[in-house]
LUMGU-702959 format. One line per field, with one value per atom (N, C-alpha, C): x, z, y; atom name; residue in one letter. Coordinates in steps of 0.2 Angstrom, whole numbers, m for minus. Last residue first. Layout:
! residues N
xx: X,...
zz: Z,...
yy: Y,...
name: CA,...
resn: A,...
! end
This chain:
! residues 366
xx: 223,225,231,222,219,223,224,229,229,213,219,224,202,203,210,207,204,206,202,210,210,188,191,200,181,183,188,187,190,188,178,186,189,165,168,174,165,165,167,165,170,171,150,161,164,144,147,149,132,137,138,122,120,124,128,126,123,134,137,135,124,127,132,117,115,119,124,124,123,120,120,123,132,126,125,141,135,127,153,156,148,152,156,158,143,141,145,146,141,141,157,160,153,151,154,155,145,140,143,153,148,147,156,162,161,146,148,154,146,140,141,158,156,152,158,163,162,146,147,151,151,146,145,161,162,158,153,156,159,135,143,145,122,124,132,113,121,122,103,102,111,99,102,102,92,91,95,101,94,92,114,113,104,110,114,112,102,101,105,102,97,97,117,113,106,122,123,120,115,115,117,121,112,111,134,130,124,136,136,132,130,127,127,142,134,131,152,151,144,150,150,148,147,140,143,151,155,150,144,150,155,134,134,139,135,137,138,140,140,142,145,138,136,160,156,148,167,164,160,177,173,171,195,190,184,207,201,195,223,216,213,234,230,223,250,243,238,260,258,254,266,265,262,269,273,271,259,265,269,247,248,253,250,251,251,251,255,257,237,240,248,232,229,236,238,240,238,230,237,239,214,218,225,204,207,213,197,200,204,194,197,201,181,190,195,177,176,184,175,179,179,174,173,177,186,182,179,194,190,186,211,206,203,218,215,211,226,230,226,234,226,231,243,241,237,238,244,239,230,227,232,236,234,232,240,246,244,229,235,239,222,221,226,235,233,230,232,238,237,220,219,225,221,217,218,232,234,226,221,227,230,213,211,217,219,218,214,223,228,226,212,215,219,202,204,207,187,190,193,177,180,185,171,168,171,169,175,170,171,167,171,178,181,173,178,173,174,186,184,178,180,189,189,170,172,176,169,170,171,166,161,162,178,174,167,178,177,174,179,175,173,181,185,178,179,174,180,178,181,180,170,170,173,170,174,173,157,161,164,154,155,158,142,149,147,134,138,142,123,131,131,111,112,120,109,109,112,111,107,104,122,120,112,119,121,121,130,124,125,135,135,129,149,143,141,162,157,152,172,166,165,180,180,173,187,182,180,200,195,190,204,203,197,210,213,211,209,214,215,204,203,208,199,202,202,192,192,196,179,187,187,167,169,175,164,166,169,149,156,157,140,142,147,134,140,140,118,123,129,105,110,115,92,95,98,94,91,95,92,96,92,81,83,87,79,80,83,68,75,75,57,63,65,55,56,57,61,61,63,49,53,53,48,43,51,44,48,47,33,35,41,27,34,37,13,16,22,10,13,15,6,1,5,19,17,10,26,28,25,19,20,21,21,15,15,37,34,26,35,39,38,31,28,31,41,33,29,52,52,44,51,47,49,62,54,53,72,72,63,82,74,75,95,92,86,103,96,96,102,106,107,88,92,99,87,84,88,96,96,95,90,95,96,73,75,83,79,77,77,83,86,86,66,74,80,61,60,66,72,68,65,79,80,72,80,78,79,79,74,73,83,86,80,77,86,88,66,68,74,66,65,66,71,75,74,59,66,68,48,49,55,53,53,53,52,57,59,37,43,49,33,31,35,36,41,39,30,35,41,16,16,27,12,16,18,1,2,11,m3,1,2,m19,m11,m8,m31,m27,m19,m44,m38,m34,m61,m57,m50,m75,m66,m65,m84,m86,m78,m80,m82,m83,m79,m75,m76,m92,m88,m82,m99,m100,m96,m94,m95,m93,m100,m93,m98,m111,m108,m102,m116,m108,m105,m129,m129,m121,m125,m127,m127,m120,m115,m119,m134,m126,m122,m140,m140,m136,m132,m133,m134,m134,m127,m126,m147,m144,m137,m149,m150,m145,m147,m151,m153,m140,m146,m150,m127,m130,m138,m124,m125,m128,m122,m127,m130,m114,m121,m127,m101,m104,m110,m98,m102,m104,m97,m101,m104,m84,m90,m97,m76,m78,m84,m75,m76,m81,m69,m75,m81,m59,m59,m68,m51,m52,m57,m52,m56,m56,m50,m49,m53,m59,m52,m49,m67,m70,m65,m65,m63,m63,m79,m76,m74,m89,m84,m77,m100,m95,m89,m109,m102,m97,m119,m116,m108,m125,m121,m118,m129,m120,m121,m138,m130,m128,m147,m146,m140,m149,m146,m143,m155,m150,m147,m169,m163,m156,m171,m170,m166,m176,m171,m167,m184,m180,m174,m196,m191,m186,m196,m194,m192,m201,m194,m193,m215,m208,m202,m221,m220,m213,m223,m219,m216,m229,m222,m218,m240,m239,m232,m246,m243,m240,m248,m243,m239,m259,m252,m248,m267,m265,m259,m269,m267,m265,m277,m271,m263,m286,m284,m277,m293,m292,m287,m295,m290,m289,m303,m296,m293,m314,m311,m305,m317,m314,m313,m322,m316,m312,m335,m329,m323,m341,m341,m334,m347,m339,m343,m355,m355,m347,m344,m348,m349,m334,m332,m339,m328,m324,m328,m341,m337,m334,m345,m349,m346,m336,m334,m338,m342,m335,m331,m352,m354,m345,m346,m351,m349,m342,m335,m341,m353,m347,m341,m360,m363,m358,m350,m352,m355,m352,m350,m354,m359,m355,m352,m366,m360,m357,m382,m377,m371,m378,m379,m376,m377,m372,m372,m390,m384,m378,m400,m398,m393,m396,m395,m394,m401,m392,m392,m413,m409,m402,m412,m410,m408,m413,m417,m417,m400,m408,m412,m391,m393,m399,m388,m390,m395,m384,m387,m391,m371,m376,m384,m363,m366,m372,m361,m363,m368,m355,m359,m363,m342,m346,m354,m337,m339,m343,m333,m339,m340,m323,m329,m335,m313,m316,m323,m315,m309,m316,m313,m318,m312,m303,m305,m310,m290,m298,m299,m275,m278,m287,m268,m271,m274,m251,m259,m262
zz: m88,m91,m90,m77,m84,m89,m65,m65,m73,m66,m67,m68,m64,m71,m71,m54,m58,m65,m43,m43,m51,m47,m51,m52,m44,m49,m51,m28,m29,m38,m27,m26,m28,m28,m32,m32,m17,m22,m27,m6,m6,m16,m6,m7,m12,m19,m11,m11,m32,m29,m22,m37,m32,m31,m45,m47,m44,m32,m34,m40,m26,m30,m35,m19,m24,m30,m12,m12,m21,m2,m10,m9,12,9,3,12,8,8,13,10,7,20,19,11,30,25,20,37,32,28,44,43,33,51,46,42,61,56,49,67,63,57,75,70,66,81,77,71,90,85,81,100,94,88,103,96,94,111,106,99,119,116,110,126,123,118,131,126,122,136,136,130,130,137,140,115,119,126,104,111,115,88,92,99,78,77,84,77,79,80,72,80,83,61,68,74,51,51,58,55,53,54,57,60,59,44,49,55,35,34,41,38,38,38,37,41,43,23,25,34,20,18,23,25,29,27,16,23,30,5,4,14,8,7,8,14,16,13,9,6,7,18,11,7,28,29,21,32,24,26,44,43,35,38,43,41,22,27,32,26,25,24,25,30,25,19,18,22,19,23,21,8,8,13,18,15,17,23,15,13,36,31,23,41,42,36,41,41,38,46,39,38,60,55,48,62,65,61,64,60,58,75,65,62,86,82,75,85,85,80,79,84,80,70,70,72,74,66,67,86,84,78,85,89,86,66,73,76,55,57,66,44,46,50,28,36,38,20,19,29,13,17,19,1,1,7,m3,m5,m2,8,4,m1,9,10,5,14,9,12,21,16,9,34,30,22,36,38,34,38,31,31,49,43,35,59,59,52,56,54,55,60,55,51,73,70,63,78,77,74,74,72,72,86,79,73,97,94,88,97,94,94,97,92,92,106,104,98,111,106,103,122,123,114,121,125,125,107,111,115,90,95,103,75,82,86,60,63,70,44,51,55,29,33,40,19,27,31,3,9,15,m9,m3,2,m17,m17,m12,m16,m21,m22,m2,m8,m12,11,3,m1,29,23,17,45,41,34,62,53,48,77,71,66,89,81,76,107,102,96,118,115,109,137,130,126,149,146,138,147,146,146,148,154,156,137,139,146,128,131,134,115,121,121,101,103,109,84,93,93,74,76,82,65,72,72,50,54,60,33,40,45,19,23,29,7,11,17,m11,m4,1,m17,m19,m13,m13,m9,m13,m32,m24,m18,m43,m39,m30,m45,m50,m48,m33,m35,m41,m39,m37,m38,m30,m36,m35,m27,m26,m30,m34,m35,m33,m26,m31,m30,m25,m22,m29,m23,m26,m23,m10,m16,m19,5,0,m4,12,8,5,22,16,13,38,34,27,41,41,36,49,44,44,56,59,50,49,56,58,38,40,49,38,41,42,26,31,31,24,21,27,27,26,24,23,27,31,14,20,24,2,6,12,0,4,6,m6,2,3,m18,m10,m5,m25,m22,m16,m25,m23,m19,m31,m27,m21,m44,m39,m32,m49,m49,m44,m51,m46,m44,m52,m57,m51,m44,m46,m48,m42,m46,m46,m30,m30,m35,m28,m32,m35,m18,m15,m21,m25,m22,m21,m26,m32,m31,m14,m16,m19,m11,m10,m12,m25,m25,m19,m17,m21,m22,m6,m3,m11,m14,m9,m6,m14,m20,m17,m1,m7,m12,11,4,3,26,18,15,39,37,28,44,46,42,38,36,37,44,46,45,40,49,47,26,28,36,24,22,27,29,31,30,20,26,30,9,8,14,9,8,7,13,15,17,m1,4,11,m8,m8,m4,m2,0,m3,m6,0,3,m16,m18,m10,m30,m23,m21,m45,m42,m32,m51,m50,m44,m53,m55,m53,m47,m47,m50,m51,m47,m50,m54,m55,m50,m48,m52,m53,m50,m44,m44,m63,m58,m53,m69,m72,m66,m65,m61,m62,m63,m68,m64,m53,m53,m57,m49,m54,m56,m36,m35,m42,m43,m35,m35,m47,m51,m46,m37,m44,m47,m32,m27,m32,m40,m39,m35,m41,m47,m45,m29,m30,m38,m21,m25,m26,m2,m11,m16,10,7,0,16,14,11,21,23,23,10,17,22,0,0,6,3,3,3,5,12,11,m8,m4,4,m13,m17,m11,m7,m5,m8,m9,m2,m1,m24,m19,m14,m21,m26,m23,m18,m13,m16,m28,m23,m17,m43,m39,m34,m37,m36,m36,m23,m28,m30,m12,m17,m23,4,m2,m10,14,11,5,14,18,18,7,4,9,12,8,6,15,20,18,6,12,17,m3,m4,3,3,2,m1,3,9,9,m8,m7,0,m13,m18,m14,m6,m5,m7,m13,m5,0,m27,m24,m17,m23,m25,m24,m17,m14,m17,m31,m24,m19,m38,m41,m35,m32,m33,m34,m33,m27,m27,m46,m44,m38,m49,m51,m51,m42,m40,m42,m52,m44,m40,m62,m63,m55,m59,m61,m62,m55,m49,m53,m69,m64,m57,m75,m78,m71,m69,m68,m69,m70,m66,m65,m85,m84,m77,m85,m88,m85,m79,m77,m78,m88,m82,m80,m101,m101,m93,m93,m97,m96,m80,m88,m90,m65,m68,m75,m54,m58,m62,m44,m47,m48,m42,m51,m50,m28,m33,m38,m22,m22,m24,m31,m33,m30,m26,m33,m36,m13,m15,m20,m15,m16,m13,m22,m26,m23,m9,m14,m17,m1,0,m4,m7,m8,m5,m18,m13,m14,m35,m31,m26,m47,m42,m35,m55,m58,m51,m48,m58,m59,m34,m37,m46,m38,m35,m37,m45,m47,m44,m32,m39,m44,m23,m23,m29,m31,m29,m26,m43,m35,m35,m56,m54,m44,m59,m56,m52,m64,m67,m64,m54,m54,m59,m59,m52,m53,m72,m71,m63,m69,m72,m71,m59,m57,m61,m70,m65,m60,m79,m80,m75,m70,m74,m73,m73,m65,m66,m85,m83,m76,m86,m91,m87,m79,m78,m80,m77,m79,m78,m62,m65,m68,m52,m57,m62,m47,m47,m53,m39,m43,m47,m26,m29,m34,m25,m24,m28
yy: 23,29,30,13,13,16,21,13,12,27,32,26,19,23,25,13,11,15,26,24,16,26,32,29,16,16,20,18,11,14,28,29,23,22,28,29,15,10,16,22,18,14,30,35,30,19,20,26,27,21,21,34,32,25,46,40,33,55,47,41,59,63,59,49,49,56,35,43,44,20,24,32,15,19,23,5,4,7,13,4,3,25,21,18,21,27,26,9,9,15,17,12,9,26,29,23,18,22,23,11,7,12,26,19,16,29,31,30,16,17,21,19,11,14,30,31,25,30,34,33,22,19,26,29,25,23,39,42,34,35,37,35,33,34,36,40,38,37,33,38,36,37,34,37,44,39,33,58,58,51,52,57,56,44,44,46,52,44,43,64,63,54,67,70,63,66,60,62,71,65,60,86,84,76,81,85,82,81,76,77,95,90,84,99,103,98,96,94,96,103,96,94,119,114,106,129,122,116,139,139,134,140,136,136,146,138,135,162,157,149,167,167,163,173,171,173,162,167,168,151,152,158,147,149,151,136,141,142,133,131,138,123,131,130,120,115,121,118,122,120,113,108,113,124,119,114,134,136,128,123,126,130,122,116,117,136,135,126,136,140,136,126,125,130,133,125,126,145,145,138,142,142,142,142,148,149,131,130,137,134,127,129,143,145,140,144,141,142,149,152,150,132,138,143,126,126,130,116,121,122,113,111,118,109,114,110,98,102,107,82,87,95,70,77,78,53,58,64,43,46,51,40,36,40,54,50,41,63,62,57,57,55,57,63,54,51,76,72,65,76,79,76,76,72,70,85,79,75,97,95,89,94,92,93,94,89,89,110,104,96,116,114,111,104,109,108,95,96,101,86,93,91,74,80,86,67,68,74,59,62,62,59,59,62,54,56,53,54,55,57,54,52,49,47,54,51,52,49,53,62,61,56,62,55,56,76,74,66,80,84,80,72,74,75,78,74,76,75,76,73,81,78,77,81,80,77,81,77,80,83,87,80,81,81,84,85,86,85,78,81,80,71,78,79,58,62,68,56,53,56,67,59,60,76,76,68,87,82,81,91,94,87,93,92,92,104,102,98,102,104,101,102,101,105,96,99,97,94,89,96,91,95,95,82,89,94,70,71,80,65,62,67,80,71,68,90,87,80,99,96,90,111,105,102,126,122,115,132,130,127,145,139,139,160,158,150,164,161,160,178,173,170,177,180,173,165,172,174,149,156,157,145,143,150,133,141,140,122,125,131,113,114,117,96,102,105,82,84,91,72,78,80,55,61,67,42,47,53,30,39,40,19,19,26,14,18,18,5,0,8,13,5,4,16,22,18,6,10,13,2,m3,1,14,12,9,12,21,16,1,1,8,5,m2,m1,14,16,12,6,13,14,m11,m4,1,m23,m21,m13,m36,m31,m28,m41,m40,m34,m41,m45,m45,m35,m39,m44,m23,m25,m32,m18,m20,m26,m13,m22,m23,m1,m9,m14,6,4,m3,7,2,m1,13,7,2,25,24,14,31,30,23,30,23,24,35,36,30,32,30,31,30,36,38,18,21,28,6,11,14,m6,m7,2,m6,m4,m6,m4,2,1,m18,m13,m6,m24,m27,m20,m17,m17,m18,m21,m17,m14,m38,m36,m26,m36,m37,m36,m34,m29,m29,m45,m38,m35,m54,m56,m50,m48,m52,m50,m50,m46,m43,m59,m58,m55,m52,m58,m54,m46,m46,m50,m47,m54,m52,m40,m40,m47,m40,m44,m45,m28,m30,m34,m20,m27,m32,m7,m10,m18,m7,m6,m7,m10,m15,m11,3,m4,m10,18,11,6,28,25,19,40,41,35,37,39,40,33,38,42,20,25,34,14,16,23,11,16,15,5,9,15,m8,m3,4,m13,m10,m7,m9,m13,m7,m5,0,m7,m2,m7,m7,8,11,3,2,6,8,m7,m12,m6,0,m5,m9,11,12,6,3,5,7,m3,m8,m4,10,7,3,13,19,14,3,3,8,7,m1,1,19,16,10,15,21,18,7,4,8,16,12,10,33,29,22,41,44,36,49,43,45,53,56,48,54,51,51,65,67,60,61,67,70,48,49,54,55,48,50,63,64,62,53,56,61,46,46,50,59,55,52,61,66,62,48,50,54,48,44,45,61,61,55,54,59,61,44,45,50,53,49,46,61,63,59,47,53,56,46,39,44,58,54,50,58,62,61,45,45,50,51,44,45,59,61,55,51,59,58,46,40,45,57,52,48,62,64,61,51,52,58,51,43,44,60,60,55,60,65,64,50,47,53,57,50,51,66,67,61,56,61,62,51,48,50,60,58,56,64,64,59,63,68,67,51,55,63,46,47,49,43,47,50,41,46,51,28,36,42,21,23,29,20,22,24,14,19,25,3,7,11,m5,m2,2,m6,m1,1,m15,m7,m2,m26,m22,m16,m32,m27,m27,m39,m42,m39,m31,m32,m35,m35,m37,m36,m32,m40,m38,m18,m21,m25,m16,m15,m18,m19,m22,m19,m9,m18,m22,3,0,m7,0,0,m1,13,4,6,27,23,18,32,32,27,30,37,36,18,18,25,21,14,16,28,31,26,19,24,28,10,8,14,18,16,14,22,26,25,8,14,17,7,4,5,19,16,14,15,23,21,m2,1,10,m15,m12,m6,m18,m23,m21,m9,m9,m15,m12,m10,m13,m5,m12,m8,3,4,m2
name: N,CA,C,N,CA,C,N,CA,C,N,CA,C,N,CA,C,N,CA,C,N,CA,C,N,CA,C,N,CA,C,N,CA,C,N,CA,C,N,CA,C,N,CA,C,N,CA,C,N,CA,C,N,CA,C,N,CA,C,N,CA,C,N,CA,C,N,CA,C,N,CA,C,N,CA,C,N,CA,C,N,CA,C,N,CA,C,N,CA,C,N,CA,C,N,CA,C,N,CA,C,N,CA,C,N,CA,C,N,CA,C,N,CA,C,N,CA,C,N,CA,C,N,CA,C,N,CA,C,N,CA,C,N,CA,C,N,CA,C,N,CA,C,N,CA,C,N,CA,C,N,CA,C,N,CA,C,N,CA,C,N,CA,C,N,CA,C,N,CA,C,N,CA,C,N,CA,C,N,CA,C,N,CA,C,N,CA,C,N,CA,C,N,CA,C,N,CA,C,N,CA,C,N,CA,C,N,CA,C,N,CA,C,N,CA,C,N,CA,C,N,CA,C,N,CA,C,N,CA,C,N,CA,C,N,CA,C,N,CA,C,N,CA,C,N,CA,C,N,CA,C,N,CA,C,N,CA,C,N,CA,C,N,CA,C,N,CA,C,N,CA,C,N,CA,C,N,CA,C,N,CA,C,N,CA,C,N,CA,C,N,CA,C,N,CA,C,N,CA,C,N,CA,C,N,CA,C,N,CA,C,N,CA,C,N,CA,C,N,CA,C,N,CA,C,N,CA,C,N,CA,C,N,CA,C,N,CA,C,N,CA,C,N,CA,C,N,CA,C,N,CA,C,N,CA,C,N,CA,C,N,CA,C,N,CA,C,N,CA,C,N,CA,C,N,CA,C,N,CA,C,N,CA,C,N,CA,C,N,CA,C,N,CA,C,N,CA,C,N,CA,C,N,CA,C,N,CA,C,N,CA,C,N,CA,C,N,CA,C,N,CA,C,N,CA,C,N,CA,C,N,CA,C,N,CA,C,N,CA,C,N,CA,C,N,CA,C,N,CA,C,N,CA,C,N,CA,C,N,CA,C,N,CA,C,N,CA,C,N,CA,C,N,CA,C,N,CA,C,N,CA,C,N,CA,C,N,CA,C,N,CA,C,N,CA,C,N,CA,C,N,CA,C,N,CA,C,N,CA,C,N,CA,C,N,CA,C,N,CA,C,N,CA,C,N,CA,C,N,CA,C,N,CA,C,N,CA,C,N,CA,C,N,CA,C,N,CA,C,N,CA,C,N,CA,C,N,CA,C,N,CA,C,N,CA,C,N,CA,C,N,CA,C,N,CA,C,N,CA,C,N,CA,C,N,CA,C,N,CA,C,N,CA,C,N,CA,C,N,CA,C,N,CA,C,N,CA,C,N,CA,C,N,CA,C,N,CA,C,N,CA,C,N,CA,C,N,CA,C,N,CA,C,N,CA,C,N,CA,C,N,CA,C,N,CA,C,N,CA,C,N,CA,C,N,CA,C,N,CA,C,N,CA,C,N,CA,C,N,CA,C,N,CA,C,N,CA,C,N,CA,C,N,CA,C,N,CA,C,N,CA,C,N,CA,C,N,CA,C,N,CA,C,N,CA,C,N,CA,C,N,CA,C,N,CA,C,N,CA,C,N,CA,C,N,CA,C,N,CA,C,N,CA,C,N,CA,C,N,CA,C,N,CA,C,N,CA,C,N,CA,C,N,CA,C,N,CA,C,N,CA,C,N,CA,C,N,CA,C,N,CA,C,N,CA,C,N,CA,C,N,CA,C,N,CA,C,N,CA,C,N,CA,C,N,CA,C,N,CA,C,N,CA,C,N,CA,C,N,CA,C,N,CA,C,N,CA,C,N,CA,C,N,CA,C,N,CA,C,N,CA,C,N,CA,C,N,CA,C,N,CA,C,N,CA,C,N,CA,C,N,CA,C,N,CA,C,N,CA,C,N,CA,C,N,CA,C,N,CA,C,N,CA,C,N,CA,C,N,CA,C,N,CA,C,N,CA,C,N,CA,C,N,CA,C,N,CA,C,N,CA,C,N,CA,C,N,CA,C,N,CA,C,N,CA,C,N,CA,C,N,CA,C,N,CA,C,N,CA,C,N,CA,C,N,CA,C,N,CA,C,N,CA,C,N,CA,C,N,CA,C,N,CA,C,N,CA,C,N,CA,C,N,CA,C,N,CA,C,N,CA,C,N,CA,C,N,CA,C,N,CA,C,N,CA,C,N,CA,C,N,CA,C,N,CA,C,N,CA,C,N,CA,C,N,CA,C,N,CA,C,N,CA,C,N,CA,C,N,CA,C,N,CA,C,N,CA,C,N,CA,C,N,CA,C,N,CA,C,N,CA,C,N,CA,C,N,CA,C,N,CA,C,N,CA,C,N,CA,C,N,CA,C,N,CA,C,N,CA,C,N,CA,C,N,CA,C,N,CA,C,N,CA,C,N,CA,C,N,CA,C,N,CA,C,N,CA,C,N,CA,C,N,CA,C,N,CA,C,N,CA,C,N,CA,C,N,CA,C,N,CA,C,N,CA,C,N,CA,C,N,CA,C,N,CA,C,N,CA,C,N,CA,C,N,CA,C,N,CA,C,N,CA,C,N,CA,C,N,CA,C,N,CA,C,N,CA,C,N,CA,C,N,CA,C,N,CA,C,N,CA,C,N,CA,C,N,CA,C,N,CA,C,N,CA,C,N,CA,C,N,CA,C,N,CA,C,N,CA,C,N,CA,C,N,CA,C,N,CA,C,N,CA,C,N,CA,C,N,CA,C,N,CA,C,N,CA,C,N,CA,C,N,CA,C,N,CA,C,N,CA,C,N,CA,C,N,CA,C,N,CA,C,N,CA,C,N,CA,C,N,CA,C,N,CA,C,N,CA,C
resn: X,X,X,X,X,X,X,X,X,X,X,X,X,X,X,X,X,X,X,X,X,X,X,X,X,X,X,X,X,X,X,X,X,X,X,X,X,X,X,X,X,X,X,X,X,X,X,X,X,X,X,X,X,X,X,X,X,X,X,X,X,X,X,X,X,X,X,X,X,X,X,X,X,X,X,X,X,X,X,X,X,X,X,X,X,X,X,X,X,X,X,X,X,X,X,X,X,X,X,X,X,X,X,X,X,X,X,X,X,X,X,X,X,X,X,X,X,X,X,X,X,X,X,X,X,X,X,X,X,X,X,X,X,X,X,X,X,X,X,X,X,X,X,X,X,X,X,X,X,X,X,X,X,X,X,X,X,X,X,X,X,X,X,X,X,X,X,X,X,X,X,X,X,X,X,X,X,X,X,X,X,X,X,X,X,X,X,X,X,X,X,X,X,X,X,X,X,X,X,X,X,X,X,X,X,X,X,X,X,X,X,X,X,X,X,X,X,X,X,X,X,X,X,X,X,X,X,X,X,X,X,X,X,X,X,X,X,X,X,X,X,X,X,X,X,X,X,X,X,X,X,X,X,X,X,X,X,X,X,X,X,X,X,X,X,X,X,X,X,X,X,X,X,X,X,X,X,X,X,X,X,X,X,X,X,X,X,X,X,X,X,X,X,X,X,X,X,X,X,X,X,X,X,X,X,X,X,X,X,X,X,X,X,X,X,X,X,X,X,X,X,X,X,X,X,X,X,X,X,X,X,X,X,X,X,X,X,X,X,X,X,X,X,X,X,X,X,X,X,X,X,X,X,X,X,X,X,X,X,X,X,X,X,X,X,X,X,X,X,X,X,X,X,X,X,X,X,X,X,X,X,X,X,X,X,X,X,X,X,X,X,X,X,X,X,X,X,X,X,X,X,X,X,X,X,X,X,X,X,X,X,X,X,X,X,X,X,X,X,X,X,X,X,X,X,X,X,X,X,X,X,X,X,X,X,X,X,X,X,X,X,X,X,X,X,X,X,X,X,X,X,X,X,X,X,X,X,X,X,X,X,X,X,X,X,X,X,X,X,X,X,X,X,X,X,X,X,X,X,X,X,X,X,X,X,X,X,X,X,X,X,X,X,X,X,X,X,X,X,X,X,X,X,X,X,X,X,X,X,X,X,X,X,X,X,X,X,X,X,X,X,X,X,X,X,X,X,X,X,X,X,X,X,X,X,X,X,X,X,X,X,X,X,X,X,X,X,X,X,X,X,X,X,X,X,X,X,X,X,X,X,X,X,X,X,X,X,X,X,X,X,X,X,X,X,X,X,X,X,X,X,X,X,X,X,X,X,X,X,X,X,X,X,X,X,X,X,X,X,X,X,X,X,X,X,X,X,X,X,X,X,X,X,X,X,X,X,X,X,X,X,X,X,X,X,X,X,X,X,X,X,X,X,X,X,X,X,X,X,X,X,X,X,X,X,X,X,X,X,X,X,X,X,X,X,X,X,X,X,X,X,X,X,X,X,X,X,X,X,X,X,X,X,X,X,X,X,X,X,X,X,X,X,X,X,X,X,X,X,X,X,X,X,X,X,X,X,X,X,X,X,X,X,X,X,X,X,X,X,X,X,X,X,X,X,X,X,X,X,X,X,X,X,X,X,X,X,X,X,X,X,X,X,X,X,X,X,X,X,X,X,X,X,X,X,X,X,X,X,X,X,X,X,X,X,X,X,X,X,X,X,X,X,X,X,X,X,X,X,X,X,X,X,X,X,X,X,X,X,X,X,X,X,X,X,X,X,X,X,X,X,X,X,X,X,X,X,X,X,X,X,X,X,X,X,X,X,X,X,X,X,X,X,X,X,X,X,X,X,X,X,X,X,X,X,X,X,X,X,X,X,X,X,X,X,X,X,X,X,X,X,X,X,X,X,X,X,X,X,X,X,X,X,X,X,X,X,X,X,X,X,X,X,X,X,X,X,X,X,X,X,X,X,X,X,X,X,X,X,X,X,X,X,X,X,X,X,X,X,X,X,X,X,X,X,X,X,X,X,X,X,X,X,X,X,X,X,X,X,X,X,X,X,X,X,X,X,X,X,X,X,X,X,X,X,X,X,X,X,X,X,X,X,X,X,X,X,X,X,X,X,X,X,X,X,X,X,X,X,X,X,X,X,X,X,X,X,X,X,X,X,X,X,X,X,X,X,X,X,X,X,X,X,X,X,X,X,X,X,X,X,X,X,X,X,X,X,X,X,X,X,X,X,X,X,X,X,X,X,X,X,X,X,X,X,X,X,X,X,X,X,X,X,X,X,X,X,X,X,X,X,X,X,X,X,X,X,X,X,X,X,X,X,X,X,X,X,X,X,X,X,X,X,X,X,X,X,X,X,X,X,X,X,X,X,X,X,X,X,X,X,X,X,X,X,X,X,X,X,X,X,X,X,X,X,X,X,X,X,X,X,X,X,X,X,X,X,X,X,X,X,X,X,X,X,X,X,X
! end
């Protein structure tokens, strides 16, 4: 609003000066003024004395700065409603809300701080941390080779690698570079209590047996033979095969003692296979204690349910088979890395291969 060059006082006056008699010509000419502004001033300020003036003048600079705070306000409510569907967590989230309301509303950047409540010295931050380009990388390389590796998991690699970096830094990078691994489906979880299994105290004390099911590509069906040692968590075997009785898992079983020595305890379910005449009939012969489960009690076979869920998850799901050949290559490989270079973290996060290698180690020791 322009401001009058005459102050309540000499308006006043003007007008009182007119109203005793003086021409309004002549009053205009002596203070210089149009008959349009005067009698614009007699408007407002006549029949008004000194006092009402200021009270008026004082009134309108009131409603003037009530006016300013209301739009104010209105602008203030206007963003955040731009903004409150954007989760503002975080300087970087900060950033981005700060420079959307300035490019939005035309508001300095003080004031969109002030509006989101966020210290300007934070928004105002220019990063010095070292560009981090060629771990992201090396994190990426790792995570498309092992589609279904953790970050736990991806660190031990780098480490591997050479590439030493923080758990902490490395958790951040992955989950910036969207690298989470995505649960498939979930699963029933036992009730009540459970008995601990118990764990064998050496290599070959007792190995564990099971099924895995899955099809090809055009639907036919096979079936894998598992065979896992308790103790080092290696996996003896793994026969994939469209049909699989007892007496080839018997002779499966013998192919790996024949490498391995005898087991003292082999653990299984109550599946036909493991029931069959031949099984019985190779435990009469060789007095090797086979332990059946209970029915409906997978977790009684936990080492090998586990291994299960492992090769399920990184194998079967991860690969599409056209036949059985191509089966037992890629199952070959598999076993071959789970093996020799995939961590297990029950392991302190060593190999099977490299655990069995300490333990014969220790015992050559001892």
């Amino acid at each position: 609003m322009k401001r009058s060059r005459f102050t309540e006082e000499q308006i006043i006056a003007m007008i009182k000066e007119q109203e005793s008699g003086v021409p309004t010509a002549e009053v205009c000419r002596k203070h210089g003024v149009s008959k349009a502004s005067f009698y614009k001033y007699k408007a407002k300020y006549g029949g008004m004395d000194v006092s009402d003036a200021r009270k008026l003048k004082a009134l309108e600079d009131e409603n003037t700065k009530l006016k300013k705070l209301l739009a104010e306000a209105m602008l203030d409510n206007a963003m955040l409603r731009d903004v409150k569907f954007k989760k503002v967590v975080g300087p970087a989230a900060a950033r981005q809300a700060v420079a959307f309301l300035c490019q939005s509303f035309g508001v300095s950047e003080r004031r969109a701080c002030s509006v989101l409540q966020v210290d300007r010295s934070s928004v105002r931050y220019k990063s010095v941390r070292p560009d981090d380009k060629p771990l992201r990388e090396a994190i990426k390389q790792v995570a498309s080779e092992r589609r279904r590796f953790g970050y736990r998991r991806i660190h031990i690699l780098l480490k591997r690698q050479g590439i030493i970096m923080n758990m902490k830094k490395l958790r951040r990078l992955y989950r910036e570079e969207g690298l989470q691994v995505r649960k498939r489906g979930g699963r029933k979880r036992a009730l009540g209590t459970r008995r601990p299994i118990l764990v064998p105290s050496r290599a070959n004390e007792r190995w564990s047996l099971d099924f895995v099911s899955d099809a090809f590509t055009d639907g036919r069906r096979f079936r894998v033979l598992a065979v896992v040692d308790d103790y080092t968590r290696e996996c003896l075997a793994l026969v994939p095969d469209t049909s699989l009785s007892g007496a080839r898992l018997v002779r499966e079983v013998k192919a790996v003692i024949a490498e391995r020595g005898m087991p003292t305890t082999i653990v299984s379910d109550n599946g036909t296979e493991m029931t069959s005449s031949a099984v019985l009939k190779f435990c009469q012969d060789t007095k090797i204690n086979w332990h059946y489960i209970a029915p409906g009690k997978p977790m009684q076979n936990a080492f090998v349910e586990s291994f299960n869920g492992s090769f399920r998850d990184e194998c079967l799901n991860e690969t599409l088979f056209s036949s059985l050949n191509e089966a037992r290559a890629e199952i070959r490989i598999w076993q071959h890395d789970y093996n020799t270079q995939r961590p297990h973290s029950s392991l302190d996060n060593l190999t099977p291969a490299e655990f069995a290698g300490q333990i014969r180690l220790e015992m050559q020791a001892a």
